[in-house]
C-alpha positions as CSV (number, residue, x, y, z in Angstrom):
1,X,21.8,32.5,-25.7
2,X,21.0,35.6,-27.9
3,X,17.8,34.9,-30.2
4,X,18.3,34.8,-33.9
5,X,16.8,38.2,-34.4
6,X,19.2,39.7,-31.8
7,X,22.2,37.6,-33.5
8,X,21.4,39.0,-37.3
9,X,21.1,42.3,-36.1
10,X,24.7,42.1,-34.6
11,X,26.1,40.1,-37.3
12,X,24.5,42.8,-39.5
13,X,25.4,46.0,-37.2
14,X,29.1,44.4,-37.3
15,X,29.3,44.2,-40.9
16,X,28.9,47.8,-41.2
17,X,31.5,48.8,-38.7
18,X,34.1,46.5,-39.4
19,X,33.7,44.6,-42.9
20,X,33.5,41.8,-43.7
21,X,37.4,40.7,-42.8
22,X,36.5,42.4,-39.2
23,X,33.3,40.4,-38.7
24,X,34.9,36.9,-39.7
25,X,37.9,37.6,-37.2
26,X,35.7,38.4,-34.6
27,X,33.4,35.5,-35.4
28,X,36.6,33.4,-34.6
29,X,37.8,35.5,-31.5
30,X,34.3,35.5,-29.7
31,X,33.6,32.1,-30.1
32,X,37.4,31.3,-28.2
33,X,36.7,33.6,-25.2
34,X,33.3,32.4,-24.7
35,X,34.4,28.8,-24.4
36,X,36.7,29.8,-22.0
37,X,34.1,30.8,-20.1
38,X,32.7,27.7,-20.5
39,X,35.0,25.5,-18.9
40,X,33.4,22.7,-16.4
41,X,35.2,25.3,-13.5
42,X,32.9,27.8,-15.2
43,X,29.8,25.9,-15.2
44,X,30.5,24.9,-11.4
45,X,30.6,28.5,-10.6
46,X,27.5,29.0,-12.6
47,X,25.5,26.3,-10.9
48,X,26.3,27.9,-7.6
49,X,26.7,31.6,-8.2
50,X,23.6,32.4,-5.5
51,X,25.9,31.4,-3.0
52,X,27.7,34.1,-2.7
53,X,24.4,36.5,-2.7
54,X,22.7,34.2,-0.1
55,X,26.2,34.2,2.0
56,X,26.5,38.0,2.1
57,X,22.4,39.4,2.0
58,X,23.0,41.1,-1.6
59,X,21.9,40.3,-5.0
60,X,24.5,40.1,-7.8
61,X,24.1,36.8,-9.6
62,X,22.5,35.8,-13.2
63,X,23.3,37.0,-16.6
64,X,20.8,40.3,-17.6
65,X,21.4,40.7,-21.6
66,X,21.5,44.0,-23.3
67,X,18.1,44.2,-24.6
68,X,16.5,43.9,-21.1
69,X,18.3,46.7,-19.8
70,X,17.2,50.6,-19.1
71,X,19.9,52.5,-20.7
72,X,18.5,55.7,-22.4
73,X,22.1,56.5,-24.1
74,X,23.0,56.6,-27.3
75,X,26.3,54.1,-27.0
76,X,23.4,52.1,-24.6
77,X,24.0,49.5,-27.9
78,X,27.8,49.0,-27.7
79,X,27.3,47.5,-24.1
80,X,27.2,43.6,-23.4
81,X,25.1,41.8,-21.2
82,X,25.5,41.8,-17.7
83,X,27.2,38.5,-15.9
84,X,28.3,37.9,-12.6
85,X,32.2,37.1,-11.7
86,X,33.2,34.2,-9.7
87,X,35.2,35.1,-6.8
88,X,37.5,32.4,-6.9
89,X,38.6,33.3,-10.2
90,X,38.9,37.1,-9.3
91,X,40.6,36.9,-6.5
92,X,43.7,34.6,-8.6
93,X,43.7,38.2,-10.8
94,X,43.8,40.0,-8.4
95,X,46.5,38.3,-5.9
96,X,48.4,38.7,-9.6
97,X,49.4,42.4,-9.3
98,X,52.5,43.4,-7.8
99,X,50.9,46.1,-5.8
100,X,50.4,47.3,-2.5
101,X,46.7,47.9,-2.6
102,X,46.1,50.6,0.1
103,X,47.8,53.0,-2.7
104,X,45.8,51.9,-5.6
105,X,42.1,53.3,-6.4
106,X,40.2,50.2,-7.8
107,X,37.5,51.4,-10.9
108,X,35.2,48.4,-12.8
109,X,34.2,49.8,-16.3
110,X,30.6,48.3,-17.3
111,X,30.5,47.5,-13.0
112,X,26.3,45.9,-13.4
113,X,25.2,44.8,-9.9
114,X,28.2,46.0,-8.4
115,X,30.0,42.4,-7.5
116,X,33.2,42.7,-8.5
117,X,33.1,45.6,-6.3
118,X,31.8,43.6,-3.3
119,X,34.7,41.3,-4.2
120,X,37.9,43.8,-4.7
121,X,36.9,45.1,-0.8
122,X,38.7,42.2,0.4
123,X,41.8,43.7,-0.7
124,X,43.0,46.8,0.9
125,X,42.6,49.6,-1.8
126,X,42.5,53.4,-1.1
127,X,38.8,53.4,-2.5
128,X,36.8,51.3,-4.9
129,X,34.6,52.7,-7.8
130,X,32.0,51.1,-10.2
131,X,30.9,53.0,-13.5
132,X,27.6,51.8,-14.8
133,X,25.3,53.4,-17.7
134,X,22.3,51.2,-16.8
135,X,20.4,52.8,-14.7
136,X,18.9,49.7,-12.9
137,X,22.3,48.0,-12.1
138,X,23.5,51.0,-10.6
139,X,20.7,51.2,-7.9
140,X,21.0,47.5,-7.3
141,X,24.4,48.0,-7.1
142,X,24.2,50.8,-4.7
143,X,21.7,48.4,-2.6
144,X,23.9,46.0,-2.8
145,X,27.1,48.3,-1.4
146,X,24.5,49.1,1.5
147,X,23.3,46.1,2.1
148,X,26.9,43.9,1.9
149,X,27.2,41.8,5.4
150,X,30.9,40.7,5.2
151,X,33.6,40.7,8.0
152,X,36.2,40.4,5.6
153,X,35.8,43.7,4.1
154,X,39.1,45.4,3.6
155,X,38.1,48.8,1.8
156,X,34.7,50.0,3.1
157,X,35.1,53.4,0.6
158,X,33.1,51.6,-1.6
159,X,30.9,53.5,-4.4
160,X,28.9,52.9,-8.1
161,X,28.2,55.4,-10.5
162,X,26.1,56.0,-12.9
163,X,27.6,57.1,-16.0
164,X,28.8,56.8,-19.6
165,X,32.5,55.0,-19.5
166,X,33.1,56.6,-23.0
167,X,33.0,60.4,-20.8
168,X,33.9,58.8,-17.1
169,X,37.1,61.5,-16.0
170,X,40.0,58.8,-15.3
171,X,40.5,59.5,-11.1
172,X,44.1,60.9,-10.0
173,X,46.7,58.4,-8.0
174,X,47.9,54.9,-8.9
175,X,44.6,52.7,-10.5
176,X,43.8,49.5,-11.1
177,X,41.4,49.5,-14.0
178,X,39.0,46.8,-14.5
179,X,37.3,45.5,-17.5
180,X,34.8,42.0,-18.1
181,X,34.7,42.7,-21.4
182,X,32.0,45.6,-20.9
183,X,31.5,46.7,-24.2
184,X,32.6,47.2,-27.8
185,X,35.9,48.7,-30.0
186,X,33.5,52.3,-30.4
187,X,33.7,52.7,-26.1
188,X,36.8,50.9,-25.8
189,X,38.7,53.3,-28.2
190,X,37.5,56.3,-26.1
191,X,37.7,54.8,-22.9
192,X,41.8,54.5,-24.1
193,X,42.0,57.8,-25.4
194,X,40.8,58.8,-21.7
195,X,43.3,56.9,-19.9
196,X,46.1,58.4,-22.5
197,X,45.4,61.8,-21.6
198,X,45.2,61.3,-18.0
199,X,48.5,59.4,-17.8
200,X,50.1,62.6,-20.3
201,X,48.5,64.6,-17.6
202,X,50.0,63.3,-14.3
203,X,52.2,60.2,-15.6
204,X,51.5,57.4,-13.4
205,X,51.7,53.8,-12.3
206,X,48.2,52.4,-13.8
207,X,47.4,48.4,-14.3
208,X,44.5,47.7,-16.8
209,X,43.3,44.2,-16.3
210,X,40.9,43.1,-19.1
211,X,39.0,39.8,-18.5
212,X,38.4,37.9,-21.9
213,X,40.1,40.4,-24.0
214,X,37.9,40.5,-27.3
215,X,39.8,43.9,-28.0
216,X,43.1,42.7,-26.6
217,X,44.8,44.1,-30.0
218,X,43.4,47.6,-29.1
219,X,45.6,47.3,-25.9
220,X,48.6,45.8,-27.4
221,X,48.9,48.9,-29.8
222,X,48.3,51.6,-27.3
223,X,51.8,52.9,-26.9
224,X,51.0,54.4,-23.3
225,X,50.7,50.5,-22.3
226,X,52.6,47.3,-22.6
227,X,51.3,43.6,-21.5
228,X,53.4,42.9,-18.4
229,X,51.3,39.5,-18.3
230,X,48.8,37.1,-20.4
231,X,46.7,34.3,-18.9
232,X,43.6,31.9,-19.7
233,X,40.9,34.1,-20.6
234,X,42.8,37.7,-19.3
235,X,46.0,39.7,-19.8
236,X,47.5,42.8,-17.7
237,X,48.7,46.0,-18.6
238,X,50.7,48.3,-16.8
239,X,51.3,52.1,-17.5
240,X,54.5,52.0,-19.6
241,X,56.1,54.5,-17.5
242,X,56.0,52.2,-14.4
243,X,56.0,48.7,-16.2
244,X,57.2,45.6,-13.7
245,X,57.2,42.1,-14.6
246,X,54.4,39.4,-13.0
């Protein structure tokens, strides 16, 4: 839980971007996501998270927030703390998308410790890419890559890097973009802007899936996307040039 210095500081931060109509709506849209994550399924998952690092000899569990982290950038404060993903819920996400992998480059935005990139290798994709602007997630992610002991592994082109998402070039071919909820509307805009001019540059089939969608509405009025599908706690979005139905 954030401290009450660390929650007036946002509360105060937020009143300046957004207003005081913006703050309230996100004061009601945070809280919603948040119990979502929150669920008893969620609280299992928490209470036996190390599993997965003890199964598979890396170290990706445990919430790191904001404050604790390394990032000497200057959109370091737009981030959100780190948290783990549980594989079980992932992997219904994943099975989701009416793809065939092994023609899709994988990319998590705001990637941390590098698990959900441990956990997209058990589908086929052509590669799979983390961006991260801490620092000190990256190289445990990269540890982690290295250090990953699972037979299961479908995609071993596996690699996280260190760097803004706000500049990260969006790759060429079919993508599946990622995104936990990584950071705030300031990245999120430019991150979409990004993705517009790549898609006017080589149009394209591209799914964004965006785990507990505090910016959904961002999404919803980018014209270069439409929602092909909205669940508990996540919606997909395909390219509007190749949308298809899930």
């Amino acid at each position: 839980m954030p401290s009450l210095r660390s929650l007036q500081r946002r509360i105060i931060r937020s009143l300046k971007r957004r207003g005081l109509l913006g703050t309230v709506k996100r004061g009601f849209a945070e809280p919603y996501y948040i119990a979502l994550e929150h669920r008893p399924s969620q609280i299992l998952w928490k209470d036996r998270e190390k599993e997965f690092d003890r199964k598979f000899g890396v170290d990706t569990a445990g919430t790191i927030p904001l404050s604790a982290l390394d990032v000497n950038n200057e959109n370091w404060e737009y981030g959100f703390s780190y948290q783990a993903t549980d594989p079980t819920y992932f992997r219904v996400v994943l099975d989701e998308l009416p793809i065939a992998h092994e023609e899709f480059t994988f990319v998590d935005f705001g990637s941390g410790k590098g698990r959900v990139l441990l956990l997209a290798a058990d589908f086929p994709f052509r590669k799979i890419l983390g961006v991260e602007i801490s620092q000190r997630l990256h190289k445990i992610a990269e540890q982690n890559i290295r250090n990953y002991r699972n037979p299961a592994v479908k995609c071993a082109m596996m690699q996280s890097f260190f760097a803004d998402a706000a500049t990260y070039p969006i790759p060429d071919g079919r993508l599946v973009l990622y995104f936990f909820n990584p950071f705030e509307r300031e990245i999120m805009v430019k991150v979409l802007s990004n993705i517009d001019r790549s898609l006017r540059e080589q149009p394209r089939e591209i799914y964004v899936v965006y785990r507990t969608p505090l910016l959904g509405s961002l999404m919803d009025q980018a014209t270069f996307l439409k929602k092909v599908s909205a669940r508990n706690g996540y919606a997909v979005y395909a390219s509007v040039y190749f949308s298809r139905p899930i």
